[in-house]
N, C-alpha and C positions, 0 to 999 in steps of 0.2 A: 577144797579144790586147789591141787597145784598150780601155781603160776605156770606163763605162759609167752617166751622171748617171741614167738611170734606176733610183732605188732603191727595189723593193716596200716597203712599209712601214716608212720610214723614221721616221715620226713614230712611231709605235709603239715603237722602239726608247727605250731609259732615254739619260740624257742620256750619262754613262760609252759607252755604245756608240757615239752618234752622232758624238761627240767623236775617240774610237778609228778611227771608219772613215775618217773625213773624213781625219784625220792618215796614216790609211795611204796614203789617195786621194792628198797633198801628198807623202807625203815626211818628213813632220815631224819635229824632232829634239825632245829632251824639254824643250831649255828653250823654245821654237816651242808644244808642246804646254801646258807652262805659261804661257804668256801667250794661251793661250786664255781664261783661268779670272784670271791674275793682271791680264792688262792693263797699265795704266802706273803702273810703280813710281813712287812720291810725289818721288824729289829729282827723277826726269826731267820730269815734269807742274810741277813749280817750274820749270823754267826754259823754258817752252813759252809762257805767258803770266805777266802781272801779277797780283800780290797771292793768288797762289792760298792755299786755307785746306784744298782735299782735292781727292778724286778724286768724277766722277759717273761712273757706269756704266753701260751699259746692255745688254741682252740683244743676240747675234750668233746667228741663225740661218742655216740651209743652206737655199737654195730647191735644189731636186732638176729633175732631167726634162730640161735644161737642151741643146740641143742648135742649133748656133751655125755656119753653113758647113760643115754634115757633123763640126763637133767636138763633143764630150763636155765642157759643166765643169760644178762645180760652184757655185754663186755665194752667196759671201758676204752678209747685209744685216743691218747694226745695225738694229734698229728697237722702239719702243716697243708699238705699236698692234697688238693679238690678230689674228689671220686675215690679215695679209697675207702672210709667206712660205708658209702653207700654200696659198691661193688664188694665189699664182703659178707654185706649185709644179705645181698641177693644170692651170694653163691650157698652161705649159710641155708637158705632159705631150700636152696635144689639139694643138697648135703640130706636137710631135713625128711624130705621126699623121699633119700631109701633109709630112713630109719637113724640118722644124724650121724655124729661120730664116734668110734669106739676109739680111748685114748689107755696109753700107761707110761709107767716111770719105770727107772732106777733108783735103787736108792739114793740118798742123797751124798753120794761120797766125790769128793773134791780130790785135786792133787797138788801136795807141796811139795815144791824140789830146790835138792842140796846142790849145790855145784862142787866135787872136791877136785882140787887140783894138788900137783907135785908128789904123788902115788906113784910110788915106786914099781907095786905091780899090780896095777888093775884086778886081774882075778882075784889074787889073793884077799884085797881089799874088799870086792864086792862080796867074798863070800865070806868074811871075817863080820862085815853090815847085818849078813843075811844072820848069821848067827847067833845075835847078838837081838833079833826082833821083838822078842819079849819086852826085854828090857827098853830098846826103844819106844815102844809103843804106851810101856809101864810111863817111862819120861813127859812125850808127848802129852798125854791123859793129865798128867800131874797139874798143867795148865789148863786145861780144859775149861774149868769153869761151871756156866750153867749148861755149855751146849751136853758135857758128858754127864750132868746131872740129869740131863732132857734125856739118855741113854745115847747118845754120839759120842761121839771121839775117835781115837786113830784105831784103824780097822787091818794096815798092812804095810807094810814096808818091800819096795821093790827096789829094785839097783839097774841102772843101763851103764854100758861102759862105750866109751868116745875113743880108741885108742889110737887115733889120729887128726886130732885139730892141727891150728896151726898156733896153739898156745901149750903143744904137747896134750900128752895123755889126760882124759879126762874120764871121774865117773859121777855120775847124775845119781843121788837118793830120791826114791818117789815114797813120800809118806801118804798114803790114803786115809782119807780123813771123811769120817759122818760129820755131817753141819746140822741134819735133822731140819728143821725151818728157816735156818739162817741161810744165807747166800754163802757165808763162811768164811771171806776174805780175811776178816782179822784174827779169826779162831787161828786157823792154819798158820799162818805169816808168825804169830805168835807163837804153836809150835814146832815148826822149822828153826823156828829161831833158837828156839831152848833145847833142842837136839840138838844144833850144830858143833857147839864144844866137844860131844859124846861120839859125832859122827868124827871129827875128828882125830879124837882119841884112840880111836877104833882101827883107822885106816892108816893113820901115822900122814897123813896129808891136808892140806890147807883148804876151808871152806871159803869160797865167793860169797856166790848168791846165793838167798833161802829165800825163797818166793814161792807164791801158789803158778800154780798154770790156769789160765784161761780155755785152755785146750779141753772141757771137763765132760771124758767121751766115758767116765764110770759113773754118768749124772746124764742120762740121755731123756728124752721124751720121745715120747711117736705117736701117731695119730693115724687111724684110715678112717674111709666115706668113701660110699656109694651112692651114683646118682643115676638114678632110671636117665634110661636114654630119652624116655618121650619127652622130661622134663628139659630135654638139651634142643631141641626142636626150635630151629626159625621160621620165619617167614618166605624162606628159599632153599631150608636146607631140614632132612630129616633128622629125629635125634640120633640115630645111630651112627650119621656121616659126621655131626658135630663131634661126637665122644671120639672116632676116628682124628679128626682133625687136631684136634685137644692133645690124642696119645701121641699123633708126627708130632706134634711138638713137644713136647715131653722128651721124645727121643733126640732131637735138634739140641737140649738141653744139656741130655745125658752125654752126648759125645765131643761136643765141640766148646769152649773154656768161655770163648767170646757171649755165645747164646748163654751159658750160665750162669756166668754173671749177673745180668741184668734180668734170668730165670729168679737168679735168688735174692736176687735186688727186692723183687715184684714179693717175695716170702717175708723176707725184713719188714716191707711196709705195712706189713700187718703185724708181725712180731713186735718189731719195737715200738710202734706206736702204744700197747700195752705196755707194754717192760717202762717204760715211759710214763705212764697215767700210774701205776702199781708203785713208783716210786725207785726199781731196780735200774740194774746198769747196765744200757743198751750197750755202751762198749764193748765191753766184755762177751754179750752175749754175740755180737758180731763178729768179732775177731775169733771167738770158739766155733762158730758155724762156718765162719770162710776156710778154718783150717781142719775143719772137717770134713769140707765138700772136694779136698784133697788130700786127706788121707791117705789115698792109693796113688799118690804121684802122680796125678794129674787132675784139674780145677773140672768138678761135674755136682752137676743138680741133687740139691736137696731131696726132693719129691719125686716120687715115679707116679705113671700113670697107664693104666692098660683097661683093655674092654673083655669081660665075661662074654659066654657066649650066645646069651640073649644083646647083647651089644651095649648092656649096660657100662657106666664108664666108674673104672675104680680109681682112688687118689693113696698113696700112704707120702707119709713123710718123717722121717727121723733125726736127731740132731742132737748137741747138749745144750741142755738148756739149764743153765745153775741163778734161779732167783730165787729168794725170799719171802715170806711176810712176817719177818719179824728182823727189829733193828736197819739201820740206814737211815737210809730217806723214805722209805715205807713208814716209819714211825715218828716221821720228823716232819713231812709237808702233809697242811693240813687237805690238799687234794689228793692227795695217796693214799690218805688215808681215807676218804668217801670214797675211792675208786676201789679197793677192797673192800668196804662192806658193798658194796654194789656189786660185786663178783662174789663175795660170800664163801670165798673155798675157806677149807679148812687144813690145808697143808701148803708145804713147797712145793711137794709133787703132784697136787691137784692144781697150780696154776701153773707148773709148766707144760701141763698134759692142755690146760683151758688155750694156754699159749700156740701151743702149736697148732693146735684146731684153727687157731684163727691162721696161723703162717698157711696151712694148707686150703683154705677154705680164699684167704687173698689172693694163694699161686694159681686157684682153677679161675679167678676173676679176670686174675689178666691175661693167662693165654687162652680164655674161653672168646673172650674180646677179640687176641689176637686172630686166632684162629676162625672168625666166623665175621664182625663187620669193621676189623681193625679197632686200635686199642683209640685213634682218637674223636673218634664219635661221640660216647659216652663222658671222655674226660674234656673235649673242647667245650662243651657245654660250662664246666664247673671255670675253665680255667675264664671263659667270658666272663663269670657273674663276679670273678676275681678284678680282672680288668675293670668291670664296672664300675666296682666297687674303689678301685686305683686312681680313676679317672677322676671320681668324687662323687658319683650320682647319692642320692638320698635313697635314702629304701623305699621309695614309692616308686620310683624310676629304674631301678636294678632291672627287676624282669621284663622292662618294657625293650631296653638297652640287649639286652642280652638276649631278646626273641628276635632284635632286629641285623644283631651282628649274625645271629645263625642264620638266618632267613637271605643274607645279603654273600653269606662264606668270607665275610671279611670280620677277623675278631684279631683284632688290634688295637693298642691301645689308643693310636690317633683314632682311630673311628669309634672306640670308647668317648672321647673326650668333646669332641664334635657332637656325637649323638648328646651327653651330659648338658653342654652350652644349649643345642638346639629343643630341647626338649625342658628344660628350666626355663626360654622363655615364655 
């Protein structure tokens, strides 16, 4: 019998439980289980970066529901912020209802680029580059390593010419490069760097920078879901008017820079809290999605949304998404690594495909919210039991505090603090 990410009330469960099932779910062995709870022992986080003085930690939750190409997982998300694994959790869950989400990749090709300056004639040079591809690509490869033993390595050589900076004439080498499972950063950095001499030679002009781009739009993911309308149905409102209300916004997204921003803000919180728990580099994956969602010269939404004409409500989303599970901090913290066996993919391009399921599955949570009893209904609840929690109440007292700031519409932390006093005597 295939497992089963659908878990009735799992938040309900004490943390002891939730921790137990999930480990039964993986496999887990005990010391896997204890770096649930322990995380990264202090000499390993000494030699992860400079000057360390501790450890920061932060909360790992399960988004539940989760159902991915006809599979089952369960997915991992570091994350600070009240109500978002539980409102993924549920949208996952309506996603489920029309049949979950169909995902895919690219492959996994990266881009490193030359900067050459003091080119006498741009064309000549760009097509003197282009000429020469074999041989650059023969070069690149020669460093490769295990990623081109894995069958990666550099796959194409392109050229842009700048013929008007204000440091003069400039032309950009784009080396395209397979990572295969790695994220690839050092693969590429390392070969840009041993072509630059060649690129040089080539062009008769002077190499800058050789860096990858972040930008990595020949490394994309994308994701759709369908959600029966009945499933979108409130208490005042039918599901087809909510799937309606869902697409106005969507559209609110797509046109105006202001609305999506904080559109694709709402997509990140579900993305990087992964990217985060997996051990990869949210930076990175941020700075490639913002400069994605302006591509076309102007700042617009990840995600689209539209209603079939039974008034079901459809979701896709696309982007680059360039992480790993091999090398980094994937293979370095001992909770990155529990958080991939507990997602269980077996490539780059199966968590970035798992990845985005979750960014689009986060994006209908919040303007489903928005769009039907506002976003702070659901989230004022989590951010009370925070307050609570601030104030100092004991865990016998949290939910007594937090029934009675809702109950009063006053959740604040003086009224946290007062209730804490009053309620311990």
């Amino acid at each position: 019998m295939s497992k089963t990410s659908r878990i009735s009330g799992f938040y309900k469960r004490t943390l002891t439980e939730r921790a137990n099932l999930v480990a039964e779910w993986a496999g887990l062995n005990a010391q896997e289980r204890l770096a649930l709870f322990g995380g990264l022992p202090a000499d390993q986080a000494n030699h992860m970066i400079e000057n360390v003085i501790g450890i920061y930690a932060l909360p790992m939750g399960i988004a539940t529901n989760f159902q991915i190409n006809q599979r089952d997982y369960l997915i991992p998300m570091v994350i600070e912020e009240p109500s978002v694994v539980a409102a993924v959790s549920n949208a996952a869950r309506l996603f489920r209802a029309g049949g979950g989400f169909t995902t895919s990749s690219d492959e996994p090709v990266m881009i490193g680029q030359i900067q050459v300056l003091d080119v006498n004639d741009l064309e000549t040079a760009a097509q003197a580059v282009l000429a020469q591809r074999d041989y650059l690509l023969t070069e690149a490869d020669s460093v490769g390593g295990s990623i081109v033993k894995r069958g990666g390595g550099a796959r194409d050589i392109e050229v842009r010419t700048f013929p008007e900076t204000s440091i003069g004439p400039m032309l950009v080498v784009h080396l395209l490069y397979d990572c295969r499972d790695a994220m690839g950063a050092n693969a590429i950095n390392t070969a840009v760097e041993h072509i630059a001499p060649h690129i040089e030679s080539i062009t008769g002009g002077r190499v800058n920078l050789r860096i990858l781009s972040n930008l990595t739009d020949h490394r994309k993911a994308r994701v759709e879901g369908m959600i029966p309308a009945a499933e979108l149905a409130t208490d005042t409102l039918d599901g087809a008017a909510v799937a309606h209300s869902i697409v106005e916004a969507g559209v609110f997204a797509a046109v105006d820079p202001y609305r999506a921003t904080t559109h694709n803000k709402g997509i990140m919180n579900g993305i990087d809290a992964v990217i985060i728990a997996t051990g990869n580099d949210w930076r990175a994956i941020e700075a490639g999605a913002h400069a994605y969602a302006a591509r076309e010269g102007a700042y617009t939404s990840l995600s689209r949304w539209w209603q079939d004409d039974d008034g079901n409500l459809h979701g896709s989303l696309e982007m680059p998404l360039s992480v790993g599970i091999v090398g980094g901090a994937t293979r370095v913290h001992p909770a990155a690594q529990v958080a991939m066996k507990i997602l269980n993919v077996q490539s780059a391009g199966e968590l970035a495909e798992v990845i985005a399921a979750v960014g689009l599955a986060q994006n209908l949570a919040a303007i489903k919210a928005l769009a039907t009893e506002g976003i702070q209904r659901g989230h004022m609840s989590m951010h009370a039991r925070q307050l609570a929690v601030a104030a100092g109440a004991s865990s016998d007292l949290v939910s007594r505090i937090v029934q009675t700031m809702i109950e009063e519409g006053n959740i604040r932390l003086e009224r946290a603090k007062a209730l804490v006093q009053e309620l311990s005597q």
